[in-house]
Structure formats: C-alpha cells, structure tokens
C-alpha positions as CSV (number, residue, x, y, z in Angstrom):
1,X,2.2,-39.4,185.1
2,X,5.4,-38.3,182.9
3,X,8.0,-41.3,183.8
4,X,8.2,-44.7,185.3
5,X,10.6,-45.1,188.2
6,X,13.1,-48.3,187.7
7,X,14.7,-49.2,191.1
8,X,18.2,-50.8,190.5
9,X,20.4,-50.9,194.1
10,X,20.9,-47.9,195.3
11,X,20.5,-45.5,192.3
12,X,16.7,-44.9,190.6
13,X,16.2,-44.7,186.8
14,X,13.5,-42.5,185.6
15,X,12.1,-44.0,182.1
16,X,10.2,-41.1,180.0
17,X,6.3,-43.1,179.8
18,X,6.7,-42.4,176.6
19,X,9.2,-45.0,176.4
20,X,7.5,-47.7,178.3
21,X,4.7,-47.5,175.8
22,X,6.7,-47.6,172.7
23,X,8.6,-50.6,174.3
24,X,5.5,-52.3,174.9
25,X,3.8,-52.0,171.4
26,X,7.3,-52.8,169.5
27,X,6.9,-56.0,171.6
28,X,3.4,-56.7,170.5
29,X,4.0,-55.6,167.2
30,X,6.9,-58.6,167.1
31,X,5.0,-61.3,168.9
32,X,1.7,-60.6,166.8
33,X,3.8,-60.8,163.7
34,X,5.4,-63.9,164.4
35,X,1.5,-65.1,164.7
36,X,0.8,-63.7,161.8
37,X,3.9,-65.0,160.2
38,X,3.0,-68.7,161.4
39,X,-0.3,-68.7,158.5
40,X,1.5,-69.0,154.4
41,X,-2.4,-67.8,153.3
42,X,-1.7,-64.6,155.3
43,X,1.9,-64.0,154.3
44,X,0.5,-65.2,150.5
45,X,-2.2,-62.4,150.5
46,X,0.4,-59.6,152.4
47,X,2.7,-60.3,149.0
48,X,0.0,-59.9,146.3
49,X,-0.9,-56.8,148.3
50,X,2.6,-55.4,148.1
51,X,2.8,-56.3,144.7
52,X,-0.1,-54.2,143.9
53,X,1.3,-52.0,145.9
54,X,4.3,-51.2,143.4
55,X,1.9,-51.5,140.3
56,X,0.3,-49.0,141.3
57,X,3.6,-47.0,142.3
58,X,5.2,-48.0,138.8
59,X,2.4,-46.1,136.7
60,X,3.6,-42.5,137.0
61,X,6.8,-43.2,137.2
62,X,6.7,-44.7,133.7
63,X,4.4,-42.1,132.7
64,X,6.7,-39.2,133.2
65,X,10.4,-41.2,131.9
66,X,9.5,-44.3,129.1
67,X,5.9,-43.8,128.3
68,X,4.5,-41.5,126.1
69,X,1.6,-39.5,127.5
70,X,-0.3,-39.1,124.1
71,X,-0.4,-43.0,123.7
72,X,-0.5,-44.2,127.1
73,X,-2.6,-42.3,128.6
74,X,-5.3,-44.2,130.5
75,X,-8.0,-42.6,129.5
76,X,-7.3,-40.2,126.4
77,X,-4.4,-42.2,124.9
78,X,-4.1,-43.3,121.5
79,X,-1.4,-45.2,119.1
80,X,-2.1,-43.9,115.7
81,X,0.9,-46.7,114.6
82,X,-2.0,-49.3,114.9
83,X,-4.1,-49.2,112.0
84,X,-6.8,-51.5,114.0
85,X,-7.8,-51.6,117.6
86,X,-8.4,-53.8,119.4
87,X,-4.8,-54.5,118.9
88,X,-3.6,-58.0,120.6
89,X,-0.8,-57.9,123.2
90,X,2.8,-56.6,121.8
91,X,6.2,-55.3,122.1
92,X,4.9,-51.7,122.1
93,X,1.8,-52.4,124.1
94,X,2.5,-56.0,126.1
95,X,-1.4,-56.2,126.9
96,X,-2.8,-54.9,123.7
97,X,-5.2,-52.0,123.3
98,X,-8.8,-51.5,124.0
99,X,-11.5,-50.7,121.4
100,X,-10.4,-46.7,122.1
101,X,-6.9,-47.4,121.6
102,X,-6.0,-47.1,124.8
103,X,-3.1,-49.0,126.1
104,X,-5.0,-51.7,128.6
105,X,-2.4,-52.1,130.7
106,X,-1.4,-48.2,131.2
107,X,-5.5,-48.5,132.8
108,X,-4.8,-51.6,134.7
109,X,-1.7,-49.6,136.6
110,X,-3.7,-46.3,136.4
111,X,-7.1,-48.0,138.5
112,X,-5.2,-49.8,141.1
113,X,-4.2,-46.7,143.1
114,X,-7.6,-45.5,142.8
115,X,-8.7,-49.2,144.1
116,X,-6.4,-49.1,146.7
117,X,-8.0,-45.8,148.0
118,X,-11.4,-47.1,147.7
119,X,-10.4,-50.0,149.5
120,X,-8.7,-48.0,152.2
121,X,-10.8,-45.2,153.0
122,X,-14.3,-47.1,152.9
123,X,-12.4,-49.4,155.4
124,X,-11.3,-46.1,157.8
125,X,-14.8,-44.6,157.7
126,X,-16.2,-48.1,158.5
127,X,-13.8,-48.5,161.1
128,X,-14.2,-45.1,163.2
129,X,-18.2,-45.5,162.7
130,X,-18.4,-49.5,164.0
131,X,-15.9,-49.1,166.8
132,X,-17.7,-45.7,168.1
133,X,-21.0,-47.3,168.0
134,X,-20.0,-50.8,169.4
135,X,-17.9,-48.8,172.3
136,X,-20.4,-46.7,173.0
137,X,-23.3,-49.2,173.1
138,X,-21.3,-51.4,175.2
139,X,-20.6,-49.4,177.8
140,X,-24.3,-47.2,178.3
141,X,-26.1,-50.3,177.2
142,X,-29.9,-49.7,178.1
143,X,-32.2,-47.3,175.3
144,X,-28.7,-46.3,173.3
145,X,-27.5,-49.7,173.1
146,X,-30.7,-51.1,171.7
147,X,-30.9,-48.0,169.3
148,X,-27.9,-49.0,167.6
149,X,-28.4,-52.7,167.9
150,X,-31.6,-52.2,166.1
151,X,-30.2,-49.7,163.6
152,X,-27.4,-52.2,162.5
153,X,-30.2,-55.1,162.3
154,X,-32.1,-53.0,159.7
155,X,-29.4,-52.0,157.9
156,X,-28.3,-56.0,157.5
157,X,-32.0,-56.6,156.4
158,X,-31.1,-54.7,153.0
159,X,-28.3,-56.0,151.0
160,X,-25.6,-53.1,150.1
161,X,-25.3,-53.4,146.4
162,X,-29.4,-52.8,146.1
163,X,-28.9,-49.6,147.8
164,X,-25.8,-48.5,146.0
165,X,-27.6,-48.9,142.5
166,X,-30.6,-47.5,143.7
167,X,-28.6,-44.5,144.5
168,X,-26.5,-44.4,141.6
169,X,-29.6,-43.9,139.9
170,X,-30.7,-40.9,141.7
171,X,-27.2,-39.2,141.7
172,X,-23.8,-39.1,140.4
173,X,-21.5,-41.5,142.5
174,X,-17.6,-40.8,142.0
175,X,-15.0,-42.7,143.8
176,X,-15.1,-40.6,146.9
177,X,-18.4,-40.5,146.9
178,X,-18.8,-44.6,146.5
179,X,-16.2,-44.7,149.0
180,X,-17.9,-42.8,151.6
181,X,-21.1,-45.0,151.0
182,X,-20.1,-48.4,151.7
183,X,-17.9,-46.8,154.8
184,X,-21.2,-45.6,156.1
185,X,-23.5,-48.6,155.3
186,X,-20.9,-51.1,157.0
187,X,-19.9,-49.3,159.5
188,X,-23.8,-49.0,160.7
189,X,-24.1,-52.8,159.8
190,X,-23.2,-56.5,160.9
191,X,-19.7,-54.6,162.2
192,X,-20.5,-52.7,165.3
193,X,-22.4,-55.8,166.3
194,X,-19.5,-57.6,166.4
195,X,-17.1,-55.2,168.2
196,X,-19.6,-54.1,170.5
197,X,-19.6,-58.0,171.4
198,X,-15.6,-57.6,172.0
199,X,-16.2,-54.3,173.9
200,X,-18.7,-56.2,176.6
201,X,-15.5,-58.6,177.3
202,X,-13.3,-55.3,177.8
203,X,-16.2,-53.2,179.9
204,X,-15.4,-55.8,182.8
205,X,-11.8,-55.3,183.2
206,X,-9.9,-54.3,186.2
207,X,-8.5,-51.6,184.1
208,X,-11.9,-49.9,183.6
209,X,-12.8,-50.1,186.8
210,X,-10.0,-48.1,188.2
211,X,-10.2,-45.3,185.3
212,X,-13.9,-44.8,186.9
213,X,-12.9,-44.9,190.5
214,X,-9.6,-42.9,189.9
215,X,-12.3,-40.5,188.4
216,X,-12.4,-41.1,184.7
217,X,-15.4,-39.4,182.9
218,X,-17.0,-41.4,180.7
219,X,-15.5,-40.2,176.8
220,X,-11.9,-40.8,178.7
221,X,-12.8,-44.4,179.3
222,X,-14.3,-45.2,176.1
223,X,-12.0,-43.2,174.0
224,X,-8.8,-43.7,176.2
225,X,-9.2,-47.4,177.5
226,X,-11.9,-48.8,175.2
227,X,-11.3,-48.0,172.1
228,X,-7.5,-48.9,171.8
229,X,-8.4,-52.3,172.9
230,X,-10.9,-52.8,169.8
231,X,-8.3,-51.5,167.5
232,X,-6.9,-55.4,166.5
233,X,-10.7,-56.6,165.5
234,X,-11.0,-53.1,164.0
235,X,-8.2,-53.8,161.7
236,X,-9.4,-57.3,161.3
237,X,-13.1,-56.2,159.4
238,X,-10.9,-53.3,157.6
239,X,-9.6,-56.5,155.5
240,X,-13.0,-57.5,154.9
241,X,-14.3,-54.0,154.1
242,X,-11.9,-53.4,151.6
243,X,-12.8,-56.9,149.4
244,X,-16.2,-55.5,149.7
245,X,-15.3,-52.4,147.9
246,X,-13.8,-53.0,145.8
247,X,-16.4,-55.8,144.2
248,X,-18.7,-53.3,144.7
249,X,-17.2,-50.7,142.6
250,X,-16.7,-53.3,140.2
251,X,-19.7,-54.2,140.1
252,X,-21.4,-50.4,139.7
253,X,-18.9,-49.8,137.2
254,X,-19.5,-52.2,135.2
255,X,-23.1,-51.8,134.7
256,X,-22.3,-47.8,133.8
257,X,-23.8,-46.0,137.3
258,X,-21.0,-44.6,138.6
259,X,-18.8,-41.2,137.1
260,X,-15.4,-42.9,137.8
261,X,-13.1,-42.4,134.6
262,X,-11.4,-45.5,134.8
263,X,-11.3,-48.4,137.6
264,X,-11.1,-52.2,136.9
265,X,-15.0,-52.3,136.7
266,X,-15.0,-49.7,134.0
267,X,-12.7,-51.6,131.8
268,X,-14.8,-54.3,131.9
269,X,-17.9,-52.1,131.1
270,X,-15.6,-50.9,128.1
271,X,-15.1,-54.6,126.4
272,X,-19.0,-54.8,127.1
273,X,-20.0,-51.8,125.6
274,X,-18.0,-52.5,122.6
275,X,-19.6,-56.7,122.2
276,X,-16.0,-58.1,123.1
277,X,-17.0,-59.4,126.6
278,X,-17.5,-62.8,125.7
279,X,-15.2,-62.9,122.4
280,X,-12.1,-65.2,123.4
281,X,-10.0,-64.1,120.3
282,X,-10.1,-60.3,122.3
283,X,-8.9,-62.0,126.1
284,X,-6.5,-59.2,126.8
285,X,-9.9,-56.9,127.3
286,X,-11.3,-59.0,130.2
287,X,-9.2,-61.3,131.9
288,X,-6.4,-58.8,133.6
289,X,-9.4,-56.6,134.8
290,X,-11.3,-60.0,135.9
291,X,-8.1,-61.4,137.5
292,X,-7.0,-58.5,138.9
293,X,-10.4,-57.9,140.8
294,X,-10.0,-61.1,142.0
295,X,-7.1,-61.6,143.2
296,X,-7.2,-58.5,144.9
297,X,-10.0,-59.2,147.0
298,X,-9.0,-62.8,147.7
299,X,-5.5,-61.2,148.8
300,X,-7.3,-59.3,151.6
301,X,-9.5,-62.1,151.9
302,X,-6.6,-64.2,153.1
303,X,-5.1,-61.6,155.0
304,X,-8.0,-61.1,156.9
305,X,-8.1,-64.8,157.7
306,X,-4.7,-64.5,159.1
307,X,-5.4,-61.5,161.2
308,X,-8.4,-63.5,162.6
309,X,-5.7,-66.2,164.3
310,X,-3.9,-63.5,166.0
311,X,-7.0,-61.0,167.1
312,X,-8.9,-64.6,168.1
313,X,-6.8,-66.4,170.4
314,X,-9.1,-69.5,169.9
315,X,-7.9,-70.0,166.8
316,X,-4.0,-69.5,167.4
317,X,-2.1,-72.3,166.9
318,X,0.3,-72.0,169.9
C-alpha cells in the first residue's frame, strides 16, 4: 500500500503513505516535546548538552583562524613565552598551562568531541544489541528467551569497570575500542532485560496479530512492528549509556590503561603524574576536567530523567 484514500463529497484525495507517516511522527514529535518541555531538569540538561555541543565545535575553528597550532596544540603544544609551567590562568592562556605547557583549555575543547563520540557510539551499539535481544526474546520466548535472560544475568553479576581494567591490561584500548566495549557489555546487560519487559506489553497488540494473520514472517514483525515501538525506551537507556561512558573512560584514563592521547580522564592522569592533583595553588589542572566530567554526565543524567516521563506514561504529569 502506496497511498491512503481521503473521501471528501464527491471527489477522492489520494495522500502518498509516505505522507501519512511523516504527519503522524511530526505530531508525536510535537506532543512528546511539549512533555518533555513540561520537566526544567530535562530542558536544564538538553542546554548543558548543547553547550558542549559548541565547545566542542569552537575548537577547530579557533585552531585554524586565532590560535596558534605550535602553542595550542592539545597535545604537542608549547608557549616558550612562559619561562615556568604550570602557568596559572591568563590573558594569553585563560585556563593556564599544564606541566607540558600545554594550553589546558585548548585539551578541554580538544576531548569533548572525542567524549561526545564515546558517549554516542557506546550508546548506538548498546542500543541495536539490547533492543534485538529484548525483541527477539520476547517474541520466541521458550529456550532463546531464557538464553539471553540468563546471559544478561551473568553479565550483571560482574561489574563493568573490573572487566574494562582487566582488559586494558591485556591489550591496548583506544577510544573506539573502549567504545565498542561498554556498547557490548551493556547492551548484553541489565538493558535487554528491561526492553524485552516493554516488548511482552507490545507482543499482545492487535497490530501484531494482524501482521501474523495477514502473513507476516517472523523478522517482518519483530523488525517492522516491534522494534519501532521500543525505539522511545531505547533512546531513554542511550542517556544512561552515555553517563556511563564516559565515567568510565575517565576512570581508565586516569589510572594510565587506555592509549587515548587526550580525553578529560587523561588530563587528570597528567596533574597526577606530575604530584599536582591535590595541590590547590595548581586548581586550573583539575577542576575544569573534574567539572567538566561531571556535569556532563549529570546533564544526560537529567535528560534521561526527563525522557523517562514521556516514554513512562505513569510518571507524566498530565
């Protein structure tokens, strides 16, 4: 089916499907976002995102017209003007330098694209593993459900961050690497457990029923009909995911097992390295890493919480 026939008096109106559908999601789109719109933590944490957001987008863009490469450079800069480093915050460098030289907040700009990206794609490769699996044990059930089921409750038993420095010890962990990782170990985890719990709910709908009887094969209704309808709590744990990520990097990097050239977590390991990390006289070395990592993750954090209200009609307000 192409079109959708609209009967109006005497003459019929053939609306492309195509049409229908985008008319239908533009609607959801609006009335979800006025849900959304309803919670200030949610609209807070969608802001510091954004903000973030154009950090990260400011970096080469100052790179290539008012910075100069040879100093500001993230990783290989250097300011031979500064006799000392650590130099304190400053007209020329308005968060100081780091015990290399290197300007601290050209590194601040420089890792939040690459947290946004481990963020995002440890989220995507959670998301297309936990809704497969809870879709797909939902509607078999029987020996495949309880394989899965049992699957995720082993990989709950063992925290993440034990596993991640285990194998950061026994090979070299990158970004896309780390990435990667934590998108495989949540998506296997406490996530399909939940969606697979939405996916029963969906499983009993009329809708399903007439895909089978109007001779639907079984990927068609879990990848056609299914699916699509897990996609809002799917997007809801993708907030989560990300927080989780990113600490997690942080975490790694601080404590020198991963190969990333510079991230939040390694500029922290930097002011350690060096015996600033506790020193207050040398803050400008900890605290914008520190509140950075924080206040991304609590922005997701909240926006997750917000998300929650409109994918959980329980919890809506109206």
């Amino acid at each position: 089916m192409t079109s959708q026939t609209v009967s109006g008096g005497a003459a019929t109106i053939y609306v492309p499907l195509w049409k229908v559908r985008l008319n239908l999601f533009l609607k959801s789109l609006q009335t979800n976002w006025a849900l959304f719109a309803e919670n200030p933590i949610g609209l807070i944490g969608l802001g510091v995102i954004i903000f973030f957001g154009l950090f990260a987008l400011a970096h080469p863009i100052l790179m290539s017209t008012v910075w100069d490469p040879k100093v500001y450079d993230p990783i290989q800069g250097f300011d031979l003007e500064i006799a000392f480093h650590p130099a304190p915050p400053s007209a020329r460098h308005l968060l100081g330098t780091d015990p290399l030289g290197r300007d601290v907040l050209s590194q601040l700009m420089y890792s939040t694209r690459w947290e946004f990206v481990l963020g995002i794609l440890s989220a995507v490769v959670t998301v297309v593993i936990a809704t497969t699996i809870g879709a797909v044990s939902a509607y078999y059930g029987g020996v495949i459900d309880t394989l899965f089921m049992r699957l995720a409750d082993l990989v709950i038993m063992v925290p993440t961050l034990p596993i991640l420095i285990v194998l950061s010890a026994l090979t070299e962990v990158g970004m896309l690497q780390l990435a990667l990782v934590i998108g495989v170990l949540s998506g296997f985890g406490g996530t399909p457990i939940v969606i697979k719990s939405q996916a029963l709910t969906i499983k009993v709908k009329p809708f399903i029923e007439a895909a089978r009887i109007a001779g639907g094969g079984d990927f068609h209704i879990i990848f056609k009909h299914m699916v699509p309808n897990l996609l809002p709590i799917s997007l809801l744990y993708m907030m989560f995911i990300v927080t989780g990520a990113i600490f997690s990097e942080a975490v790694l990097s601080f404590f020198g097992l991963t190969t990333i050239r510079m991230s939040w977590g390694i500029m922290i390991n930097t002011t350690q390295l060096f015996g600033y990390l506790l020193r207050f006289d040398t803050w400008w070395l900890l605290i914008p890493a520190s509140l950075a990592i924080t206040t991304m993750c609590a922005a997701f954090y909240l926006v997750g919480r917000a998300l929650d209200e409109v994918v959980n009609p329980r919890l809506r307000r109206r």
